[in-house]
Backbone as a chain_set.jsonl record, in Angstrom:
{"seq": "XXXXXXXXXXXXXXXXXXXXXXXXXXXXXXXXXXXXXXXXXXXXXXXXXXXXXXXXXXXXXXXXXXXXXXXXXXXXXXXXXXXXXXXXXXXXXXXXXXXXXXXXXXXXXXXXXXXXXXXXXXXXXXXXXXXXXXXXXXXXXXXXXXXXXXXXXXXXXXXXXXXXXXXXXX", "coords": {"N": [[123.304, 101.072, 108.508], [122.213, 101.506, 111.516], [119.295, 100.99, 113.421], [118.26, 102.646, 115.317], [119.491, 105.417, 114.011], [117.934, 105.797, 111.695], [116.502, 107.623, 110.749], [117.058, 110.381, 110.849], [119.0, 111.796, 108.703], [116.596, 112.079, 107.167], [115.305, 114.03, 109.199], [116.977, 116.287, 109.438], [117.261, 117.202, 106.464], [114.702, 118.2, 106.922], [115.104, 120.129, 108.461], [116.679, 121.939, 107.481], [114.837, 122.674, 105.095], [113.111, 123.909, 106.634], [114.745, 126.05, 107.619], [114.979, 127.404, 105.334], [112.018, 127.991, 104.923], [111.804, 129.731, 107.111], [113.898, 131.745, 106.186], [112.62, 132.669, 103.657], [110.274, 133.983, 105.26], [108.111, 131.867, 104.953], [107.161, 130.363, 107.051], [107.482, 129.241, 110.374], [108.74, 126.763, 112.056], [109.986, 124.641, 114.477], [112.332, 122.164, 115.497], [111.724, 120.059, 117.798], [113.206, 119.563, 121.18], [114.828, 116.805, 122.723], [114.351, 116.377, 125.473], [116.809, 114.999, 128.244], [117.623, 112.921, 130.487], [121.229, 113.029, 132.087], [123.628, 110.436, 133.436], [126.896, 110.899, 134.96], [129.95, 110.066, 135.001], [132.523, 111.409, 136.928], [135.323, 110.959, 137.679], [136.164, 109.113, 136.305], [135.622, 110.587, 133.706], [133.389, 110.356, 131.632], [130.103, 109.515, 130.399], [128.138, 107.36, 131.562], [125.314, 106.215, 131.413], [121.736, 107.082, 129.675], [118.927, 109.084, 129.471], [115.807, 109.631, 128.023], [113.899, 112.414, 129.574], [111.158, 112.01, 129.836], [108.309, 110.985, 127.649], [108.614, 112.24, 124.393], [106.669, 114.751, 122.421], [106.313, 114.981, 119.2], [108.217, 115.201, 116.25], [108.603, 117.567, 114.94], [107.152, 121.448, 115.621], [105.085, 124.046, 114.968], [104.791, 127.03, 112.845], [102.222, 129.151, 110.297], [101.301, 131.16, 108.137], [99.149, 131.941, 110.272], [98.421, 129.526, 110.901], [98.801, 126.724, 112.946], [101.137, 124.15, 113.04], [102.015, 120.603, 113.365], [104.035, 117.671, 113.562], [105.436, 114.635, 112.874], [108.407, 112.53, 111.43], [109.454, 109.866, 109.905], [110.571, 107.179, 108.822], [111.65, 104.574, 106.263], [113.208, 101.49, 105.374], [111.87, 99.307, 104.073], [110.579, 98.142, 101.189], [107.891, 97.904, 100.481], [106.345, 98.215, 102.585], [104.591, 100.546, 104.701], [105.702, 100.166, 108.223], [103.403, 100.39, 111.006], [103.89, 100.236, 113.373], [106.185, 102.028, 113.845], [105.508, 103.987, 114.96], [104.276, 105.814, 117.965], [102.355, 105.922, 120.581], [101.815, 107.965, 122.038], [102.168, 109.861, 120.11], [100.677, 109.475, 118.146], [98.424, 110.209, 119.462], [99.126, 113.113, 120.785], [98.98, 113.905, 118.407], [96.322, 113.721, 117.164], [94.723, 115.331, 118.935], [95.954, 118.132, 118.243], [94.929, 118.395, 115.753], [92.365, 118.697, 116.4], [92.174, 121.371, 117.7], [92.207, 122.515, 115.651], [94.248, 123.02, 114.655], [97.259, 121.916, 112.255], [97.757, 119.017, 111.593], [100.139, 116.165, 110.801], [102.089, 113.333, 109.047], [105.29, 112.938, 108.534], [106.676, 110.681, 105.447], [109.051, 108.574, 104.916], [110.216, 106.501, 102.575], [112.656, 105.106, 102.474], [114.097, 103.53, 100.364], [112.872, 103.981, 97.622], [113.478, 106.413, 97.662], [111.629, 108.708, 98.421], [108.759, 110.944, 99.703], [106.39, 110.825, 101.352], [103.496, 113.223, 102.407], [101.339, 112.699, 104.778], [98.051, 112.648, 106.261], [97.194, 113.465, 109.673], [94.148, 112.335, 109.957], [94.036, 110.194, 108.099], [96.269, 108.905, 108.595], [95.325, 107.633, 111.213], [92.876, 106.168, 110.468], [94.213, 103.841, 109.429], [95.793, 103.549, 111.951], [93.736, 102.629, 114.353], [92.365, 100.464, 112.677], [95.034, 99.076, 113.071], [94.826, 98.618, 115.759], [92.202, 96.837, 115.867], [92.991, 94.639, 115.065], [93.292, 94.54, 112.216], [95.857, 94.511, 109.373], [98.843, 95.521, 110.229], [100.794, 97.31, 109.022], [101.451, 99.774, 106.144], [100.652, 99.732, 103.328], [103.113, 100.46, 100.611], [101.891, 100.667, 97.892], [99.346, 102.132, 98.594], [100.227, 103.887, 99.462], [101.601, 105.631, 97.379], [98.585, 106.017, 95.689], [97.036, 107.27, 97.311], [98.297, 109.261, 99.028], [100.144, 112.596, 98.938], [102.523, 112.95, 96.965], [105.766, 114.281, 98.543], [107.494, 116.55, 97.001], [110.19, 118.749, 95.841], [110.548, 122.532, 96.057], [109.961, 125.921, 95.857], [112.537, 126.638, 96.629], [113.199, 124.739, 97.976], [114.057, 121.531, 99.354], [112.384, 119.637, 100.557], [109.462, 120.899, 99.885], [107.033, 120.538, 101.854], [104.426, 122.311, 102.877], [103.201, 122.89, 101.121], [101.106, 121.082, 100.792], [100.278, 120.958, 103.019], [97.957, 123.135, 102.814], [98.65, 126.225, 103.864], [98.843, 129.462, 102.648], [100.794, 130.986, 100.234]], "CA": [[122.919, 102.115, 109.435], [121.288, 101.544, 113.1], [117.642, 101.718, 113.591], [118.23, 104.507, 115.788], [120.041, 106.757, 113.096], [117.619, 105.318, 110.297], [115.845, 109.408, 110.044], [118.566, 111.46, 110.774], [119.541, 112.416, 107.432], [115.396, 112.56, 107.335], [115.317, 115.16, 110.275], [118.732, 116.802, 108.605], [116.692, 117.756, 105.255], [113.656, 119.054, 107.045], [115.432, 121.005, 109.136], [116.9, 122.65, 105.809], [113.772, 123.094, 104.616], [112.602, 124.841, 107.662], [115.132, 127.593, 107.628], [114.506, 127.853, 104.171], [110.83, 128.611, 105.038], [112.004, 130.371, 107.907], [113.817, 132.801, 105.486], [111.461, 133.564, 103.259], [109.356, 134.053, 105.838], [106.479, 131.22, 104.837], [106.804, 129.513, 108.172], [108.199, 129.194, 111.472], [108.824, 125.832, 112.364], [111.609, 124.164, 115.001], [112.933, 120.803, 115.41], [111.179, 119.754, 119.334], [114.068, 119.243, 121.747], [114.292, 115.473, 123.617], [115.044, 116.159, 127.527], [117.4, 113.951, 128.334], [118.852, 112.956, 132.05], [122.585, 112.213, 131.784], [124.513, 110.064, 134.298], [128.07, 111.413, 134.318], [130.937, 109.926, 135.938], [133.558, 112.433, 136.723], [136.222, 110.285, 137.85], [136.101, 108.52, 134.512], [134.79, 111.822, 132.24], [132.678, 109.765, 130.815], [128.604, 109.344, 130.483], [127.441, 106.336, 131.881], [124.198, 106.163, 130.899], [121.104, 108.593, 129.603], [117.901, 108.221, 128.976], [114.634, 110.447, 128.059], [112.893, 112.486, 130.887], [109.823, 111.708, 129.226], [107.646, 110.946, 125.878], [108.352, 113.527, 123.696], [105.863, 115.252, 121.822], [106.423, 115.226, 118.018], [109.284, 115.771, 115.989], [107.889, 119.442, 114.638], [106.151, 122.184, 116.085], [105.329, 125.239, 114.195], [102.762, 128.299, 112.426], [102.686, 129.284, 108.826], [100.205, 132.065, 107.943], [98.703, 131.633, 110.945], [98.091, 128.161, 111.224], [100.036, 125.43, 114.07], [101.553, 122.992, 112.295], [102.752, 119.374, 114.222], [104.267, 116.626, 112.632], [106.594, 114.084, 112.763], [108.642, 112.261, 110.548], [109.345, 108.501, 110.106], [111.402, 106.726, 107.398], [111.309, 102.979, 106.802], [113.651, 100.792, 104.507], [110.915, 98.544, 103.674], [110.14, 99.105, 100.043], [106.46, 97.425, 99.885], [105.092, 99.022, 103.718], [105.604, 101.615, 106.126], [105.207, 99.596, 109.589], [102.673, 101.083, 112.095], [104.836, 100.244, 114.777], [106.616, 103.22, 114.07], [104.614, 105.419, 114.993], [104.154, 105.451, 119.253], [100.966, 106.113, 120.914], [101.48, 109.397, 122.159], [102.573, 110.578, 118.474], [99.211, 109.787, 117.278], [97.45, 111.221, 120.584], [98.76, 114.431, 120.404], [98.443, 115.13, 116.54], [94.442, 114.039, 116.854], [94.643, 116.204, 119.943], [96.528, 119.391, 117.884], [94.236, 118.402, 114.856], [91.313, 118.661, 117.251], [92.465, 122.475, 118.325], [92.515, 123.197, 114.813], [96.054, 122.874, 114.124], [97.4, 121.064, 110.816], [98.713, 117.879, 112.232], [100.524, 115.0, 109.781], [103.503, 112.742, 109.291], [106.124, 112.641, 106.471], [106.524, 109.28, 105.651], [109.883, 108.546, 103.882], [110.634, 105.343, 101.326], [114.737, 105.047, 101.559], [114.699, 102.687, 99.113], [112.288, 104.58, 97.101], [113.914, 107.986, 97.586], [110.564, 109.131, 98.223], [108.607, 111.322, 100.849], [104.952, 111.014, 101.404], [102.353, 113.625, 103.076], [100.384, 111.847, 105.236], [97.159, 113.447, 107.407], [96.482, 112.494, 110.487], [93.178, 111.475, 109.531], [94.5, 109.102, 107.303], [96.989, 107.62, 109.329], [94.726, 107.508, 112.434], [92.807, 105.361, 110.048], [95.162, 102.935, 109.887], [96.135, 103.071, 113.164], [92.559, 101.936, 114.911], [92.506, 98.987, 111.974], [95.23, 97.647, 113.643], [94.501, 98.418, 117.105], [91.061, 96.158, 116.056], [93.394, 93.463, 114.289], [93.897, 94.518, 111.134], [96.921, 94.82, 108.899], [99.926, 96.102, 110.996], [101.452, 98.001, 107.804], [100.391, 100.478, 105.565], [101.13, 99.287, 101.709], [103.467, 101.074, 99.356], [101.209, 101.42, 96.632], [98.608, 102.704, 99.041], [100.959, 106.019, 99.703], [101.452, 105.854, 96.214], [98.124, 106.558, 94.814], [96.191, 107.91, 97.992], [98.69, 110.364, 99.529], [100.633, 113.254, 98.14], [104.366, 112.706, 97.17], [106.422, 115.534, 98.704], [108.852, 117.362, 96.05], [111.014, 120.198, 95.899], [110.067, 123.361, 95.487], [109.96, 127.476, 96.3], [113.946, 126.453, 96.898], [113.538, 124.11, 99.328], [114.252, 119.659, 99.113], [111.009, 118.659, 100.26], [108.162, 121.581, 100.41], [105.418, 120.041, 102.814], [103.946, 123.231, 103.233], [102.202, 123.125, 99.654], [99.856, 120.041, 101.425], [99.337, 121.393, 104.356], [97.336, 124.139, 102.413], [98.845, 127.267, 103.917], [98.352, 130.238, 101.78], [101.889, 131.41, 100.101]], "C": [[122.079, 101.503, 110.537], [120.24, 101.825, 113.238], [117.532, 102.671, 114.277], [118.483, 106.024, 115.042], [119.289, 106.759, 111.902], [116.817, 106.95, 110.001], [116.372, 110.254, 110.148], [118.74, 112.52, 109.848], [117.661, 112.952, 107.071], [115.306, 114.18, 107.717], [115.87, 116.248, 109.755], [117.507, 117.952, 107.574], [115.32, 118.369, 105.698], [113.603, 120.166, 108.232], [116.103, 122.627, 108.202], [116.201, 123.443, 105.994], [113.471, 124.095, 105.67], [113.09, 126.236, 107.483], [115.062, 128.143, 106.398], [113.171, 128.45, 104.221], [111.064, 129.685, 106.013], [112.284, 132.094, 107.109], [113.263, 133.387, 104.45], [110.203, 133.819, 103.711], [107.582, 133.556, 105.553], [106.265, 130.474, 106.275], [108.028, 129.749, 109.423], [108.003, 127.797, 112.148], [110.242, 125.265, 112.949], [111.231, 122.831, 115.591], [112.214, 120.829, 117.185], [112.517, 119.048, 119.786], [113.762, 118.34, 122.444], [115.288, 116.269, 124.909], [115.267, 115.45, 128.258], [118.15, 114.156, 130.02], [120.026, 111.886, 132.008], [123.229, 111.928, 133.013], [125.691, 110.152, 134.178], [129.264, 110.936, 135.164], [132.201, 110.559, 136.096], [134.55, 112.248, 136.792], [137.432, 109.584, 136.066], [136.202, 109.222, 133.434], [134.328, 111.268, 131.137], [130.693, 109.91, 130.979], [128.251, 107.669, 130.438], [126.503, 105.567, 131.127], [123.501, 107.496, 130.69], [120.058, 107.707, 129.027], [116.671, 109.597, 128.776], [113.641, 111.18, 129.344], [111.279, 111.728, 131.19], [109.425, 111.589, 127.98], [107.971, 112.215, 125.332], [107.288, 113.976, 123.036], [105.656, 114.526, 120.225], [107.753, 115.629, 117.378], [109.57, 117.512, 115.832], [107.101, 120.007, 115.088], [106.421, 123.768, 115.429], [104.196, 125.959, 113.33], [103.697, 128.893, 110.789], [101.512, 129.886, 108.688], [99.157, 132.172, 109.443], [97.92, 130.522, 111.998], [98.869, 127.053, 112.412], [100.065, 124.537, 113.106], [102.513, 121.848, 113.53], [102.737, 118.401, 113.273], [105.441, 115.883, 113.21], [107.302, 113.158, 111.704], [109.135, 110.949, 110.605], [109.764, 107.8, 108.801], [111.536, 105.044, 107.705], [112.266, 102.69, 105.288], [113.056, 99.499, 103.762], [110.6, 98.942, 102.054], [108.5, 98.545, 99.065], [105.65, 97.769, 101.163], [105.579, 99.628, 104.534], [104.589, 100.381, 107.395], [104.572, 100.531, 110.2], [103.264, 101.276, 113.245], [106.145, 101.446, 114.952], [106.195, 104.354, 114.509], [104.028, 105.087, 116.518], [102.857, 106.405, 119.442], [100.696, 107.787, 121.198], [101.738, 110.352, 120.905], [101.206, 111.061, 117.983], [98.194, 110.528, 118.078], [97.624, 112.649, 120.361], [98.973, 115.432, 118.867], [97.328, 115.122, 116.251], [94.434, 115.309, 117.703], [95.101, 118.121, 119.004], [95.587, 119.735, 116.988], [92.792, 118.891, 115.494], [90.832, 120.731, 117.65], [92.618, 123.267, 116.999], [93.501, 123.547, 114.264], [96.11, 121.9, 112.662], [98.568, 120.062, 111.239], [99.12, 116.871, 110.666], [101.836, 113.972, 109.993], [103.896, 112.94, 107.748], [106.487, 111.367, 106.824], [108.21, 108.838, 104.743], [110.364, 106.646, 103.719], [111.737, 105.543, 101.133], [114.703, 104.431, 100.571], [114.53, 103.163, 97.782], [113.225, 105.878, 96.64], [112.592, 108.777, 97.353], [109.874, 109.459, 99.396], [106.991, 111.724, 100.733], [104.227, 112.018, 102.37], [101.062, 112.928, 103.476], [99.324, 112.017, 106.413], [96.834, 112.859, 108.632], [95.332, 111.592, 110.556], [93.23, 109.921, 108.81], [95.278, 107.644, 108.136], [96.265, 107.074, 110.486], [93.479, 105.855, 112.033], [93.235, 103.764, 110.431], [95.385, 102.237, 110.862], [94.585, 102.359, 114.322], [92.325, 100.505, 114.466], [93.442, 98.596, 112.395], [95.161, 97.645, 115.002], [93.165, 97.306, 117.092], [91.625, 95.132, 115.217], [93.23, 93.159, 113.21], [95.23, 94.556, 110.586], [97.875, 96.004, 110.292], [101.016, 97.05, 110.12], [100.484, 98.47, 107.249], [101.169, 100.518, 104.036], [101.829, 100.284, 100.869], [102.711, 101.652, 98.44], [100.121, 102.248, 97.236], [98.745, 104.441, 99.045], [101.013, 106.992, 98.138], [100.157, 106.614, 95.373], [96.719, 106.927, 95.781], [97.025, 109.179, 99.278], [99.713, 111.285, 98.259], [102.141, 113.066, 98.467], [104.563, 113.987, 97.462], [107.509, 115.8, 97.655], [109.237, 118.674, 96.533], [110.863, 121.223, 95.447], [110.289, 124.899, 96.073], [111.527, 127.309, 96.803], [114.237, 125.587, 97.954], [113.209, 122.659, 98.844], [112.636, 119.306, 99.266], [110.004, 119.762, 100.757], [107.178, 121.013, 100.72], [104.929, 121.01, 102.865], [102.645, 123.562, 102.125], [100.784, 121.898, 100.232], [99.419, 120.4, 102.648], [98.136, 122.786, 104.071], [97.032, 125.478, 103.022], [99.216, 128.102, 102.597], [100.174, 130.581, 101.935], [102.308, 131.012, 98.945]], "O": [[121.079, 100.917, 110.122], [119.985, 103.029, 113.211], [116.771, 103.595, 113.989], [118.034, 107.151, 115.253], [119.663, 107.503, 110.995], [116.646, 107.258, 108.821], [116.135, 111.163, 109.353], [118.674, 113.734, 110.036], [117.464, 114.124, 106.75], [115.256, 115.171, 106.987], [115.153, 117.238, 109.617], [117.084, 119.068, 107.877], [114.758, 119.067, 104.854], [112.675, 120.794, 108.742], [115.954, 123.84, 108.349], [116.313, 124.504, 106.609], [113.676, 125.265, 105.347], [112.425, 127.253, 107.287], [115.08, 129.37, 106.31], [113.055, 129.483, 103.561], [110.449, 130.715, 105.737], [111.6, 133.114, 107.188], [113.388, 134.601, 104.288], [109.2, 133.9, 103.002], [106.503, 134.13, 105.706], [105.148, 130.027, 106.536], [109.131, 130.288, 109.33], [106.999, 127.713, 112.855], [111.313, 125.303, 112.342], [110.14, 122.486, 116.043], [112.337, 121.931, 117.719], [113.003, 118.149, 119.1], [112.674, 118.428, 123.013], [116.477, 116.55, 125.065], [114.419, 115.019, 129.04], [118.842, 115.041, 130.524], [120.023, 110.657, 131.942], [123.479, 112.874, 133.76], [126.065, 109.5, 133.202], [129.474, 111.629, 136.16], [133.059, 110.196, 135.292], [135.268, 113.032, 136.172], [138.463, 109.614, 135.393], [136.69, 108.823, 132.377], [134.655, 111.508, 129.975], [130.262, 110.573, 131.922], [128.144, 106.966, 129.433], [126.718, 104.586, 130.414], [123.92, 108.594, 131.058], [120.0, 106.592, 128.508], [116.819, 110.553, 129.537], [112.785, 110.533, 129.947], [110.641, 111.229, 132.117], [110.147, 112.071, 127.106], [107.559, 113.24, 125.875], [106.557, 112.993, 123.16], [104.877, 113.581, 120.108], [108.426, 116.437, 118.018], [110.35, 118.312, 116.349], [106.03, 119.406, 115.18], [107.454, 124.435, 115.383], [103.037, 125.579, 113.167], [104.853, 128.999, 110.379], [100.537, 129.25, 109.087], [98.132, 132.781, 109.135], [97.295, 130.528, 113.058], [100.008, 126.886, 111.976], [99.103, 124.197, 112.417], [103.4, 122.208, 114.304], [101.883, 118.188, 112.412], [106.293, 116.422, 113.916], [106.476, 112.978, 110.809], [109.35, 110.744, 111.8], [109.121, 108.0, 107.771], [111.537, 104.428, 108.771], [112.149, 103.408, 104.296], [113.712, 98.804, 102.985], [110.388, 100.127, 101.797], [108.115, 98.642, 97.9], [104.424, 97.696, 101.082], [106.669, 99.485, 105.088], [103.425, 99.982, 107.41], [105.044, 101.66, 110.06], [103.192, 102.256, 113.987], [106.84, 101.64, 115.95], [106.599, 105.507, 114.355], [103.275, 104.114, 116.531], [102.462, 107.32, 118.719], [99.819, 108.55, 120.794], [101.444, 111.547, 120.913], [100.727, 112.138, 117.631], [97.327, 111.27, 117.617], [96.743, 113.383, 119.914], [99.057, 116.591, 118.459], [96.847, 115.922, 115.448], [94.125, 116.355, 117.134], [94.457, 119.129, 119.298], [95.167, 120.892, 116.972], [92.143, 119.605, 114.728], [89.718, 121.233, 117.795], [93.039, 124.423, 117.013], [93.565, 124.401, 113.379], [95.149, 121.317, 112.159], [99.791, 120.203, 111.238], [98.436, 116.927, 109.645], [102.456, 113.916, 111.054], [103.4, 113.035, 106.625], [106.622, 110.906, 107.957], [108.023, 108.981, 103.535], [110.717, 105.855, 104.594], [112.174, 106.014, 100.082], [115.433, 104.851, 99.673], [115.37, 103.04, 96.89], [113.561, 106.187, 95.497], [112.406, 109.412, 96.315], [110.033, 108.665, 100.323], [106.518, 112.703, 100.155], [104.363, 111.561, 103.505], [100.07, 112.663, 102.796], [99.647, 111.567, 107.513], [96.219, 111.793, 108.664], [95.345, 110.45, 111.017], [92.593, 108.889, 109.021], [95.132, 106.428, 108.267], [96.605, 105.932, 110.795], [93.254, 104.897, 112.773], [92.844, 102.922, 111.24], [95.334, 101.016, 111.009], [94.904, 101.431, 115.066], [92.14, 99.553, 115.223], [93.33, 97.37, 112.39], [95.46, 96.576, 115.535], [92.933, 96.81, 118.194], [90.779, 94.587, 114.508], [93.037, 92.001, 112.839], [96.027, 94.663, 111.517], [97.46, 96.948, 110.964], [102.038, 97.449, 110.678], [99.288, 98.2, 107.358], [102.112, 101.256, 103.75], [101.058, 101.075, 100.328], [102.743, 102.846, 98.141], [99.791, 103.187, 96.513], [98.096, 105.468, 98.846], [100.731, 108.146, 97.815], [100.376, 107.537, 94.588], [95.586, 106.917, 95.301], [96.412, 109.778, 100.161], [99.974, 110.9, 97.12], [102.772, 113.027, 99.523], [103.88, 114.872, 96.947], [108.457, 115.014, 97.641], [108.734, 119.425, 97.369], [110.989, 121.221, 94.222], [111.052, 124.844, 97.038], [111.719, 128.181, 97.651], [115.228, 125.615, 98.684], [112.274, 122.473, 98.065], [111.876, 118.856, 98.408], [109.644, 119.684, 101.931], [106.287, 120.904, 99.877], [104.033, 120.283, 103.292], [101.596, 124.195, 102.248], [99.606, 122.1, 99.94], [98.337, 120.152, 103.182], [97.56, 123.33, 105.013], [95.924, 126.012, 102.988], [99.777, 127.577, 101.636], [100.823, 130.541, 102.98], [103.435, 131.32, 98.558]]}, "num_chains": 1, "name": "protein.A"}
């Protein structure tokens, strides 16, 4: 698989989930659309090129009892560290920034190899992310997720309930 398509099937299953929360009305959460400018050659009927207007936001944006919820999601085939370098600057800006406003910012963290999907707070990861902006470790250890974040499971009918860590009431 293509490092571009490597969360896909990620995205896929927490999009599920969503309308699963959606219909039993625990949450309202939608997938953030990328705004893309396409070069189109008509001659041809083809697409040239395309490219992003701009940074996007976050993968998720969304309210659950009354709460904002932002997140994004990030999957790594590594099966001893999630890289930092996944995770782009404005990602982490505006989930301190949402977290900041009182929102319930995070990332899901997913272990292909593993088959495994970590809850991970901004706090936590923000962590992280300063240690290696000051030249620390550039990864964040397997066993670390292991036995200082919460594994996501399946639950209220849905693949991976995040909603049970974000500690909305339901």
């Amino acid at each position: 698989m293509g490092y571009g398509k490597r969360g896909m099937e990620l995205e896929e299953i927490i999009e599920f989930t969503n309308n699963a929360y959606k219909n039993k009305g625990l949450a309202l959460v939608d997938k953030v659309p990328t705004d893309w400018t396409v070069h189109y050659d008509k001659k041809q009927r083809k697409v040239i090129y395309a490219y992003p207007n701009k940074k996007g936001l976050v993968d998720f944006l969304g309210i659950s009892h009354g709460r904002s919820i932002a997140f994004d999601t990030k999957s790594t085939n590594s099966r001893t560290s999630f890289p930092l370098n996944n995770i782009e600057k404005h990602q982490m800006e505006y989930l301190l920034k949402h977290k900041d406003q009182g929102g319930i910012s995070f990332f899901i963290i997913e272990f292909a190899k593993h088959l495994e999907h970590y809850f991970l707070p901004i706090d936590k990861a923000n962590e992280w992310w300063e240690n290696m902006k000051n030249g620390g470790r550039k990864s964040i250890p397997y066993e670390w997720f292991v036995y200082k974040c919460d594994l996501i499971k399946s639950g209220h009918g849905v693949p991976l309930d995040y909603l049970k860590q974000c500690g909305t009431v339901y």
